[in-house]
N, C-alpha and C positions, 0 to 999 in steps of 0.2 A: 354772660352765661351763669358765674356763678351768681351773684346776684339776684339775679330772676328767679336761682332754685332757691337760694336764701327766704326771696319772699313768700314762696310757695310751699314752707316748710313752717314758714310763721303764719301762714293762713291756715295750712291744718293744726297748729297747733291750738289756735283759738276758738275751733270749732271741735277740739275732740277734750269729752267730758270725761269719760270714764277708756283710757287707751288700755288697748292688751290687755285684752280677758280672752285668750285661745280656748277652744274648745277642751273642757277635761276628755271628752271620749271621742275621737278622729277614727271613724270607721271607715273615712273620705276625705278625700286631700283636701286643704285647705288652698291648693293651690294646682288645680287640674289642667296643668300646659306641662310640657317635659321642658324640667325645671331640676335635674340631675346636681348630683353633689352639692345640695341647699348647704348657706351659710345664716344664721339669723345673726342681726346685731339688732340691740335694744339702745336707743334713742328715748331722747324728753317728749318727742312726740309719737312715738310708735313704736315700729319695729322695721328694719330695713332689710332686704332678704338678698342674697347675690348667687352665681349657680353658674354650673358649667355653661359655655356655648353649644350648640346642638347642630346635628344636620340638616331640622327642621329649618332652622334659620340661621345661617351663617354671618351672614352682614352682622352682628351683634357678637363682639369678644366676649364680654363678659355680664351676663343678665344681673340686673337688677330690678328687686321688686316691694311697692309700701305696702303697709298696714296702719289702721289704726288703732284695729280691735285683735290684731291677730288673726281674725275669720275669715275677712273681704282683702285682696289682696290685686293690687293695679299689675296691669298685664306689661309683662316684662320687658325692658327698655334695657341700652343702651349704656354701661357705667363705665367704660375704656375704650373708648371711642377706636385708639391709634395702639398698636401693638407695639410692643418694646421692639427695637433698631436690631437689638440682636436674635429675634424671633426669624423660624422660617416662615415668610411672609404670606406664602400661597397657601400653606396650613400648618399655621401656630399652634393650634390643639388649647386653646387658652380654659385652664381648667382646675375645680376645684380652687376657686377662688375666698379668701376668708378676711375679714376687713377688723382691724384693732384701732382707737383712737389715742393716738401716742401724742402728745408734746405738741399738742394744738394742733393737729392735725389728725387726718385719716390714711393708713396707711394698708391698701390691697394688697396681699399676700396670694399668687398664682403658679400655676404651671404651666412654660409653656416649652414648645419644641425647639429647639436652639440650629438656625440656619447652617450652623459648621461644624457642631459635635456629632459622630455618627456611632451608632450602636451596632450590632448586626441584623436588627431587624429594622436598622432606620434612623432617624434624627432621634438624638437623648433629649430627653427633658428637663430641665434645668429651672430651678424657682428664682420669680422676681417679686420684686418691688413697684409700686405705684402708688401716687399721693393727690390726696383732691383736700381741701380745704372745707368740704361736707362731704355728710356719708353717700350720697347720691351719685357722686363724682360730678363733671366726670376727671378720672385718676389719670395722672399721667405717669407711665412706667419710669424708672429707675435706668440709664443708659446700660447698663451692664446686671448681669443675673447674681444675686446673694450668693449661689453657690448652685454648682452641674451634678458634686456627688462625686462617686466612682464612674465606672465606666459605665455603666447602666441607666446612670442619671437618675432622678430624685423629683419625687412628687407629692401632692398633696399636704402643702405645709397650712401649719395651723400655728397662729401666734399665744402665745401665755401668758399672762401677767403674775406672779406668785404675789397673794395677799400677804406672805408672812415676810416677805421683804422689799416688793414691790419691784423684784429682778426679771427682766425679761427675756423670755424664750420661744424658740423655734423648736417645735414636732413637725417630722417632714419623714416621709417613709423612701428606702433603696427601693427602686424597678426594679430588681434583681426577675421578677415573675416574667420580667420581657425574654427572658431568656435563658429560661431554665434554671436559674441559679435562686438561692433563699433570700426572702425579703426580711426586712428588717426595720425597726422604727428607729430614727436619731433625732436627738436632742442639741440642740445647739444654743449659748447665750447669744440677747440678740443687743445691739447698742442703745444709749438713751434715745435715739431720736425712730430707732425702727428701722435704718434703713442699711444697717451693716450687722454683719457678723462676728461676733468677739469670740477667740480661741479657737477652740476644734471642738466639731464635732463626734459627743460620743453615742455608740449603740444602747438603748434603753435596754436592757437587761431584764430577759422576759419574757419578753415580748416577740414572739415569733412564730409563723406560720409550721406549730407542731401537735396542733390537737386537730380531730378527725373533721370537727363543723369548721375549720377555716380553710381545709383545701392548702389550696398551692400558694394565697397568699393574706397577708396583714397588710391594712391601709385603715387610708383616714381615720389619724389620731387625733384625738382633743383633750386636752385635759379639763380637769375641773378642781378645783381646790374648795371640799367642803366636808364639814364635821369632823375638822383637824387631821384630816387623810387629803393625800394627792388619788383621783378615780381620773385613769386610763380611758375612754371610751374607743373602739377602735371598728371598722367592719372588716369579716373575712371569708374566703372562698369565691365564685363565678359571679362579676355584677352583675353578670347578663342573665342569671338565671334565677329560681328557686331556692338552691341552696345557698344564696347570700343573706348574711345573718350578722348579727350588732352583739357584741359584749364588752368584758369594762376588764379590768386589771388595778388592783392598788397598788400603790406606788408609795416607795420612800420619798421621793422626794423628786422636781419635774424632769431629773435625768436619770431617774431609777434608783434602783432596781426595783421592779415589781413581780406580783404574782396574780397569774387568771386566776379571774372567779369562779368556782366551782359552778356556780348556776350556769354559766356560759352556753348556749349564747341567751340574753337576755330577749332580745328579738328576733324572731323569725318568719318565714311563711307559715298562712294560715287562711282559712278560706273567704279571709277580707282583705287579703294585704300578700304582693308578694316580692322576696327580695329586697325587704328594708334594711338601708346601709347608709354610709354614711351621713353617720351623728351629729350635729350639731348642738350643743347645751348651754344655754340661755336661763338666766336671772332676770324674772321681772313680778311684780307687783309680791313679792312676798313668796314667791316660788320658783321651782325649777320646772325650766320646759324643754323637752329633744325634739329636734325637728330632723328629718333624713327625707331617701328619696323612697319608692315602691312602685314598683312596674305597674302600667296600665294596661290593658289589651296584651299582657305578654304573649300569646299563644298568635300572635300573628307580628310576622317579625317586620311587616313594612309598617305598622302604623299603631307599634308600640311604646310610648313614652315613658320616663320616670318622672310622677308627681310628688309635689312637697305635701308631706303630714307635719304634724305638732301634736305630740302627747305632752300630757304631764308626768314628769317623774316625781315619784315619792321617796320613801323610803323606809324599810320596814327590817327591824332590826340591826340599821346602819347599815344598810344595803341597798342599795338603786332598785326600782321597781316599777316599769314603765307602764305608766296608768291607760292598757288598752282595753276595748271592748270586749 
C-alpha cells in the first residue's frame, strides 16, 4: 500500500509544472463537498488537505484531500483507515484532524471520543496520535491518547514547530463549552519524535471566550511564527451558525501570553460566505495562505455542508489581512 501511494505521488510530481497557485479571491470553495475543520499541509508536490469525518459519510475516519494547483482538489478518501483501540468504536467523533512531518515521518494529530472516559453529557474527547510514512496515510494511531485534559476533555490540537528554536508544540483547546463551564486554549511541549508529551500543560494566557463576537466559546488554534511575532489564529462563538467568526491574537511566545487583536474578528459572515472558522495557515510559493470551512445551504438543516475555501493573507501594517472578495 504504501508503495503504490509512493508511486503515485512521484507521478504527480512529474507532471505538475507550476504546483499551488490558490485562488487570490475564493468567493467559492475550492473544495464543494462538507469538508469541515480543513487542515492544509504543503508537500513538494502539492498541497495535502485532511478534515473532520461527517454524517454524510461515516465509513471514512478521517478525510483526506490532493492538490496540485491549490484549485482542483480529488474528492475525499480514506487517511485512518482503523480508529485508535482506545476510541468509542460505534462513534469516535474522529475530528479536527492536523498532520506535521516530524523525524521522517508523518505524524495525525486528532480528536476522538474515548470508549471509558465519561463527561456529563457523554464520552470526553481526548487527543491522539497516528503515523504513516507519507502524507496520504494511511496513519496508524498511537495505542493510547497524548492527553484527555480535565474532566471535560480536549480538542482540536494543532502541532507547532517554533522557527526560532526549532521546539515543538501542541495548541489543543478545554471542552469546558460541553458543559457550561469556560474554555480555554493550552499549550503543551511536544517530544522529538511527535509522539509524547513533555511537562505540563499550561493555559495560553489571553485567550478566552470574553469578547461579545466569540460567544460561549474559543477553539481551533494555530499558530504562525511570522515577522518576529508568534499570530494566534483561533475561531469563536456557534459553528453551526452565522455568528461564527475567525480572529488572531499576538503572542509572546507559543505558550503566551497574548493579547486579541483589536480588529477582531478578522472574518466573518457576509453575503458570500457564512460562518467561516477554523483556520488553517499555510506557506507556499512565497506566501501565506488560510484555508477554513463556511457553511453551504445553511438555511436548510438536512443538506447543509461546510465547504473548504483558501484565501490569501497579507499583511498591511504588520497585521494579517485576509485577501477576500
Amino acid at each position: 500500500m504504501q508503495t503504490s501511494r509512493v508511486l503515485m505521488f512521484a507521478a504527480i510530481a512529474a507532471s505538475c509544472v507550476a504546483c499551488v497557485t490558490p485562488t487570490d479571491r475564493s468567493s467559492t470553495p475550492v473544495l464543494d463537498t462538507d469538508f469541515p475543520d480543513p487542515f492544509v499541509l504543503p508537500i513538494k508536490v502539492g498541497l495535502v488537505a485532511y478534515a473532520t469525518n461527517t454524517d454524510r459519510d461515516i465509513r471514512i475516519n478521517v478525510q483526506m484531500s490532493r492538490s496540485r494547483d491549490g484549485r482542483s482538489w480529488s474528492a475525499p478518501v480514506e487517511a485512518m483507515p482503523v480508529v485508535p483501540a482506545w476510541a468509542f468504536a460505534r462513534e469516535p467523533s474522529i475530528w479536527a484532524p492536523e498532520v506535521m512531518q516530524i523525524a521522517g515521518h508523518y505524524v495525525l494529530y486528532f480528536s476522538a471520543r474515548h470508549a471509558a472516559r465519561m463527561r456529563p453529557d457523554g464520552r470526553s474527547l481526548c487527543i491522539g496520535a497516528a503515523v504513516s510514512d507519507v502524507p496520504e496515510g494511511p496513519f496508524v494511531a498511537q495505542p493510547q491518547p497524548l492527553t484527555c485534559g480535565g474532566p471535560h476533555g480536549v480538542i482540536d490540537a494543532s502541532p507547532f514547530r517554533d522557527s526560532y528554536d526549532d521546539a515543538l508544540w501542541l495548541h489543543f483547546k478545554t471542552d469546558g463549552n460541553c458543559c457550561a463551564t469556560p474554555t480555554t486554549v493550552m499549550a503543551q511541549r511536544l517530544s522529538d519524535d511527535g509522539l509524547a508529551l513533555v511537562g505540563q500543560a499550561t493555559v495560553v494566557q489571553g485567550i478566552a471566550n470574553d469578547a461579545p463576537w466569540e460567544g460561549h466559546v474559543v477553539e481551533a488554534p494555530q499558530m504562525l511564527h511570522a515577522k518576529g511575532r508568534y499570530w494566534l489564529f483561533y475561531s469563536g462563538n456557534d459553528y453551526g451558525g452565522k455568528s461564527y467568526a475567525t480572529g488572531y491574537a499576538i503572542c509572546d511566545a507559543p505558550a503566551g501570553p497574548c493579547r486579541d487583536a483589536l480588529e477582531n474578528p478578522i472574518m466573518g459572515s457576509d453575503s458570500t460566505l457564512a460562518g467561516p472558522g477554523h483556520p488553517s495557515l499555510f506557506q507556499h510559493g512565497g506566501r501565506t495562505w488560510i484555508a477554513y470551512h463556511g457553511w453551504r445551504d445553511i438555511g436548510h438543516r438536512d443538506t447543509r455542508y461546510r465547504a473548504m475555501y483558501i484565501d490569501r493573507l497579507d499583511w498591511s501594517s504588520d497585521r494579517p489581512v485576509v485577501k477576500r472578495p
